[in-house]
C-alpha positions in Angstrom: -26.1 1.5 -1.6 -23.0 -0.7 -1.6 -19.3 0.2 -1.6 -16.3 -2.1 -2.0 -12.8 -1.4 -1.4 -9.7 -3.2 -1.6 -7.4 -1.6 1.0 -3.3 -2.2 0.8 -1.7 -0.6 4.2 1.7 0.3 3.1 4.6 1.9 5.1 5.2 4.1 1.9 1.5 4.8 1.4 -1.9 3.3 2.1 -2.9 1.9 -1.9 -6.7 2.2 -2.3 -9.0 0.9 -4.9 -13.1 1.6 -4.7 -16.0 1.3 -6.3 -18.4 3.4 -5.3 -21.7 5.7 -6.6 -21.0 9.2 -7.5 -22.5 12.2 -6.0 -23.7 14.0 -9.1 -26.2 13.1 -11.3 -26.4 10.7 -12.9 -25.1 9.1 -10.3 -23.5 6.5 -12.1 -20.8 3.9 -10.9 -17.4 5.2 -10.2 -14.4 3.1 -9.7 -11.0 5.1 -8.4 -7.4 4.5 -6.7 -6.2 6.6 -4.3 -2.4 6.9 -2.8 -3.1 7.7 0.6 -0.1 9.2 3.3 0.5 6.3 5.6 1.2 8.9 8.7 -0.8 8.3 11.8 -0.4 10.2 15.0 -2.3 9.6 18.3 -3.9 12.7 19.6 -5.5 13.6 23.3 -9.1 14.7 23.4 -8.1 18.8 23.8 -5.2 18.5 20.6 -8.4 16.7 18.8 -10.5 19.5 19.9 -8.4 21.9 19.0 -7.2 20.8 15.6 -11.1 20.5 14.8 -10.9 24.3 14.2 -9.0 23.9 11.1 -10.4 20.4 9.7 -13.2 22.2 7.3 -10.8 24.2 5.7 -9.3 21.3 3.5 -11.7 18.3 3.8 -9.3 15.8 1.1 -7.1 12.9 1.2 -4.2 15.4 2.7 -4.4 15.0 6.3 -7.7 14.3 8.7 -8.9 13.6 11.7 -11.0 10.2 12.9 -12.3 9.5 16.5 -14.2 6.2 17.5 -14.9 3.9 20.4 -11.6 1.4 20.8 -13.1 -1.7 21.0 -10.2 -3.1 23.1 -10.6 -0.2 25.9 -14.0 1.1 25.5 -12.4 4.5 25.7 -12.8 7.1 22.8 -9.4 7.8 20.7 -8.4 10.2 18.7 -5.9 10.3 15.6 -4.4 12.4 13.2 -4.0 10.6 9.5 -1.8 12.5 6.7 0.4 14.7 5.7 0.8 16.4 9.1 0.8 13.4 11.0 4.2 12.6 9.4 7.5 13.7 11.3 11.0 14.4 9.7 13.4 11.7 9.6 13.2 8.0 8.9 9.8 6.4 9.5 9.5 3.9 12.3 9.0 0.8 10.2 9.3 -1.8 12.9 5.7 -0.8 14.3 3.7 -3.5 13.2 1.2 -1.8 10.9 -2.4 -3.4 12.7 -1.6 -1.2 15.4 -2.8 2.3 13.5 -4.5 0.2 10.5 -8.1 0.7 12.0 -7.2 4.7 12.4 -6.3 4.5 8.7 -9.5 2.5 7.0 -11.8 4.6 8.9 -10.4 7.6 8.0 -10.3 6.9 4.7 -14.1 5.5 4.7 -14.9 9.0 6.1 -13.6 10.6 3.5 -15.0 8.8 0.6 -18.5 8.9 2.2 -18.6 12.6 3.3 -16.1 14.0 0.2 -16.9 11.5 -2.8 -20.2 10.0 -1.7 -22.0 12.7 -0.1 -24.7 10.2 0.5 -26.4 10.1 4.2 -28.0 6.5 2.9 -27.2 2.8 4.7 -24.6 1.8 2.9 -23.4 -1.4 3.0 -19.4 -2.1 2.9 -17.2 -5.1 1.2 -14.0 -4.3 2.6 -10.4 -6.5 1.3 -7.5 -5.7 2.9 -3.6 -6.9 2.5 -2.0 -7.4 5.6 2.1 -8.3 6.0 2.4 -12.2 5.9 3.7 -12.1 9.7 0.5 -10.2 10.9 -2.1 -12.0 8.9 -3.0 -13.2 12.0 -4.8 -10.7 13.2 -7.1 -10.4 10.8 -9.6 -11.9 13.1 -8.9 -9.5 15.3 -9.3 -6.7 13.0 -12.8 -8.2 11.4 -14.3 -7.2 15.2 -13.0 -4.5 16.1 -14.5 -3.3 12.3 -18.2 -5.0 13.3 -18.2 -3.0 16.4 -17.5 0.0 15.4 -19.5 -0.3 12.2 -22.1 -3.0 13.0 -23.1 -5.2 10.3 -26.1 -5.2 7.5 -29.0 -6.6 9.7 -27.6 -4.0 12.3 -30.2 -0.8 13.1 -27.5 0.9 15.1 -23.4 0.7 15.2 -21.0 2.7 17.4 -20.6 4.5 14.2 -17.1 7.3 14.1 -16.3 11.1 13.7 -14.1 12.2 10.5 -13.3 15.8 11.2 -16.0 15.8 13.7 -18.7 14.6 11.4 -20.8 11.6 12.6 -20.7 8.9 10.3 -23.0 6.3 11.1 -24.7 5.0 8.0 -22.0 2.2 7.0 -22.6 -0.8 7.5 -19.8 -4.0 7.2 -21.8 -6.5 4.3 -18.4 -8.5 4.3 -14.6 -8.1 5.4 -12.0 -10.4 3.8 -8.4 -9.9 4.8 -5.7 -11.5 3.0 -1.3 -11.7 2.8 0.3 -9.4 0.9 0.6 -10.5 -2.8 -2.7 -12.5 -2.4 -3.5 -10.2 -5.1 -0.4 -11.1 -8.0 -1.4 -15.2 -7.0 -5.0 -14.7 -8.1 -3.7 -12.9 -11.5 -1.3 -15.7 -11.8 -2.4 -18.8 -10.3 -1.5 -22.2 -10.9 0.8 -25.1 -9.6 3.8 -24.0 -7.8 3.3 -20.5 -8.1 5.5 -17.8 -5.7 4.9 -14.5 -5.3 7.9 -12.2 -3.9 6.6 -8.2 -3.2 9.1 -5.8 -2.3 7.6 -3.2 -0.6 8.6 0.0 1.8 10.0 -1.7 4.9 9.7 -5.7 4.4 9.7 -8.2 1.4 6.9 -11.0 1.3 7.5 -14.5 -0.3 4.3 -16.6 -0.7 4.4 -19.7 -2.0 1.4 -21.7 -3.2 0.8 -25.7 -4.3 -2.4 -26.0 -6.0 -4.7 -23.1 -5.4 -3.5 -23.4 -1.2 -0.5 -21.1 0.5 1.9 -23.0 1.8 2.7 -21.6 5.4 5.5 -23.5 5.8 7.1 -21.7 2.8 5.9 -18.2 3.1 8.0 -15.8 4.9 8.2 -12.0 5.8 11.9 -10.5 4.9 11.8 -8.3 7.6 14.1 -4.7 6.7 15.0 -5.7 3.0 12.7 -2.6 1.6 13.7 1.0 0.1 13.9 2.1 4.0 16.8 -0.3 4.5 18.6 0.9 1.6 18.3 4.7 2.4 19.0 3.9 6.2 22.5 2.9 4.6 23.2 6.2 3.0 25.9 7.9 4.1 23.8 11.0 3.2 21.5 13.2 5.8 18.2 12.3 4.6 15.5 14.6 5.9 12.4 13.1 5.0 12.3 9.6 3.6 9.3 9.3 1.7 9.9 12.2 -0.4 13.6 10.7 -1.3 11.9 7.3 -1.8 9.7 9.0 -4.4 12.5 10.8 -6.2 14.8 7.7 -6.4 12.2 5.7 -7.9 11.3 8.7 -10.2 15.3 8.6 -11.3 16.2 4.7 -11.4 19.4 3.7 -11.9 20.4 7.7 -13.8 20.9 9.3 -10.9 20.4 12.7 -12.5 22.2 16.5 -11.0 18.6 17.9 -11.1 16.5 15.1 -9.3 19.0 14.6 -6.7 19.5 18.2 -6.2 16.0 18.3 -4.1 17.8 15.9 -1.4 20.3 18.2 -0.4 20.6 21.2 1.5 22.7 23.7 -1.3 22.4 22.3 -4.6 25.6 22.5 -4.8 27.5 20.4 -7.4 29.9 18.8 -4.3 26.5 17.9 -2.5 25.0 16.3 -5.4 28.4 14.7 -6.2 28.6 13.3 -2.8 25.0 11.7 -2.9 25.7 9.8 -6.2 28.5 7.9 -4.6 26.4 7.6 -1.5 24.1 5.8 -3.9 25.9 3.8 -5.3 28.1 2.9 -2.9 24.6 1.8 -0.2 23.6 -0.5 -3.4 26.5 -2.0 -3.3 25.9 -2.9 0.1 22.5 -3.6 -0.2 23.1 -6.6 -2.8 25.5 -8.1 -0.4 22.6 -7.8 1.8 20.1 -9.0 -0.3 22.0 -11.8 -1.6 22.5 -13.6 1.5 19.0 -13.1 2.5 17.4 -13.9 -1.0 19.7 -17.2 -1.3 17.6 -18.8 1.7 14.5 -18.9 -0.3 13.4 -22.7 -1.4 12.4 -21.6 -5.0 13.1 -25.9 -6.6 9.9 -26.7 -7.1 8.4 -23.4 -8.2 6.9 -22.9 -12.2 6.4 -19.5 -11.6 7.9 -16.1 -9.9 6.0 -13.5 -9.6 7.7 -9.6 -8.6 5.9 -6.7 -7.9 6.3 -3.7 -5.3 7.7 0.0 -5.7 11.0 -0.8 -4.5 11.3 -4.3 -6.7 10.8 -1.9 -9.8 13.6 0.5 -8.5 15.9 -2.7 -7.9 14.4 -4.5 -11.1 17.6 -5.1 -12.7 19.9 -6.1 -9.9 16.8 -8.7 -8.9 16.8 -10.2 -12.3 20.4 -10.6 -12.3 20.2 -12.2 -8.9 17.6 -14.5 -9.6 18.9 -15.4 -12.6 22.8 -16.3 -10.6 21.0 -18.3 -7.7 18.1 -20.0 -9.2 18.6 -19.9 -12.9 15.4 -18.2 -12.3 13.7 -15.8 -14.6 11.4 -13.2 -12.4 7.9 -12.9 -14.5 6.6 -9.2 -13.9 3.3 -9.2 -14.0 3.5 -7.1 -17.0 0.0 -7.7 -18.0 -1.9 -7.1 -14.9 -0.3 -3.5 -14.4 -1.2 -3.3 -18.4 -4.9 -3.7 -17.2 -4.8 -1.6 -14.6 -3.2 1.1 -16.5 -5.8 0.9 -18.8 -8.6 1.1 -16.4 -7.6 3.8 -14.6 -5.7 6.1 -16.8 -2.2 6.0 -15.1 0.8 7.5 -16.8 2.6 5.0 -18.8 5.9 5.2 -16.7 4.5 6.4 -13.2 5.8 3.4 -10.5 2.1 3.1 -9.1 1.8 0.6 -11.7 3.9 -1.5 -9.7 3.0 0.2 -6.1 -0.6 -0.7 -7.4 -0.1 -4.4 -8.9 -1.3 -6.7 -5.8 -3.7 -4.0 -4.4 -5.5 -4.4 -8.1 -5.1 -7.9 -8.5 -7.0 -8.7 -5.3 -9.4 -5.7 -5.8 -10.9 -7.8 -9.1 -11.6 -10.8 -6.9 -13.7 -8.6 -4.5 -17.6 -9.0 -4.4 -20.0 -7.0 -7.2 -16.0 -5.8 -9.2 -16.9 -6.3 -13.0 -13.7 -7.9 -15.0 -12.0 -6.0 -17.4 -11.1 -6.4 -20.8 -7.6 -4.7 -21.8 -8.6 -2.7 -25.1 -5.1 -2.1 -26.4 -1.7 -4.1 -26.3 0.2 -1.1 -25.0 3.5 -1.5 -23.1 3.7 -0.2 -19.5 6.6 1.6 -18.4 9.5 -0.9 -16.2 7.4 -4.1 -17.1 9.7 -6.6 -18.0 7.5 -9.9 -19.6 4.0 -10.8 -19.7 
């Protein structure tokens, strides 16, 4: 039985696309995204123990629990991944997402093998994942520590891991590809010269290729130029970030009374009055930001930018008309990929996983045994800008 995923570790969520066999009969091929909590909290063996009492009562995507072998220790660990992993407050963006990445893919595999699958056969695992262009170097790293844990197809035995205290031993790793974030827009959009900027939670990445190769050189991680650096700047108390990360980019530039309302404490016309100019005034201050940052990049010889990312959507018209000012640039949004995978996966016309999704899809169709797709309609997607 063969599984392939395409797995996008995000600070705002984890962005999952598999293919898969379904449990029911016929058992027919499924193909499905999932939104996943990014929230990881290390647990000792007795909180594990103890939190195991509860785990059957809501075996989902919600929260879980995953214990393995470390292969760096040879110690067992324990995690908690969800929902109640996650703490009030800003998020701690500066640790480097490799660090709780392996917690994250095997809980996830758990759950699609025990919940979706419900399959006890070998199965054998194509796993893609996006990694930030400054830790792209451990993706070596991460291919082993996956092999031992999961041991490969020629492999009678592997190490194997608990998901809510259920063994899971039958999956085996067929192939593991690991590539930079926005990997995924290139190979919708390749060609000569092509750069790719994504926007995302906490960082921006800018690749730029030359002919088919990524030019190192070029390529840079923007480190803090994300949604978490513009709410940071509120002067507003913000009590749990990715919940007002999700209703910002639900309200865009409107800034409506009744949205906003959810953010504060009384609901009070003064509070919600006083979180609009907060708003606005942190954008302000965020462009200034942006500006000098964004004017660094070498963009003379490029034929073609690329933007995608939740938080390039949210910004989409103050990038345009920053491009546009520095480089006489005109941003191309990938319009037609987020079109396609729209279509494929029934998303709501306006939701912003469209462009959350955009570079975990494109690099999903380039994955091993994913059939192309052919857009059936000529439909426009909600905030794309071109084709």
């Amino acid at each position: 039985m063969s599984l392939t995923i395409a797995f996008d570790a995000g600070t705002s969520g984890s962005k999952v696309i598999a293919a898969y066999r379904s449990s029911e009969y016929p058992f027919e091929p499924v193909e499905n995204y999932f939104l996943v909590d990014p929230s990881v909290r290390p647990l000792t063996k007795q909180t594990y123990k103890d939190l195991l009492d509860y785990a059957e009562d809501g075996v989902g995507l919600g929260s879980n629990l995953v214990s393995y072998i470390d292969p760096k220790s040879g110690e067992r660990v324990y995690w908690e991944v969800g929902e109640t992993a996650s703490r009030p407050g800003l998020l701690a963006v500066r640790d480097r997402k490799f660090e709780k990445l392996l917690a994250k893919v095997l809980s996830f595999l758990g759950y699609l093998v025990h919940v979706e699958m419900r399959t006890t056969e070998l199965i054998k695992l194509k796993l893609g994942v996006l990694l930030p262009f400054d830790e792209i170097e451990d993706r070596r790293l991460l291919a082993q520590w996956l092999r031992q844990i999961l041991g490969r197809v020629e492999d009678e035995d592997n190490l194997g891991f608990e998901f809510n205290g259920i063994a899971i031993a039958n999956v085996r790793l067929e192939t593991i590809d690991c590539k930079p974030e926005g990997y995924g827009i290139y190979k919708a959009y390749p060609g000569d010269q092509v750069a790719v900027l994504v926007i995302g939670h906490s960082d921006s990445s800018w690749l730029y290729f030359n002919k088919g190769m990524l030019n190192a050189k070029l390529s840079r991680t923007l480190p803090e130029t994300g949604m978490h650096d513009f709410i940071r700047t509120l002067s507003f108390p913000i009590t749990y970030e990715l919940r007002a990360a999700q209703l910002l980019s639900q309200m865009g530039n409107k800034l409506k009374a009744s949205i906003l309302a959810e953010l504060t404490q009384t609901k009070s016309d003064d509070e919600i009055q006083h979180l609009q100019q907060a708003i606005q005034e942190a954008k302000a201050q965020y462009w200034v930001d942006r500006r000098a940052g964004f004017s660094s990049l070498n963009v003379s010889d490029v034929r073609l930018t690329t933007v995608s990312g939740g938080t390039a959507n949210y910004f989409s018209t103050e990038l345009n008309q920053l491009f546009k000012e520095l480089f006489g640039v005109h941003l191309h949004w990938c319009k037609s990929l987020m079109l396609e995978f729209f279509e494929r996966f029934r998303i709501e016309r306006k939701s912003d996983l469209l462009h959350r999704f955009a570079d975990c899809y494109g690099y999903y169709r380039t994955l091993p045994g994913v059939n192309p797709y052919e857009v059936k309609s000529a439909e426009v997607v909600g905030g794309a800008k071109d084709a």
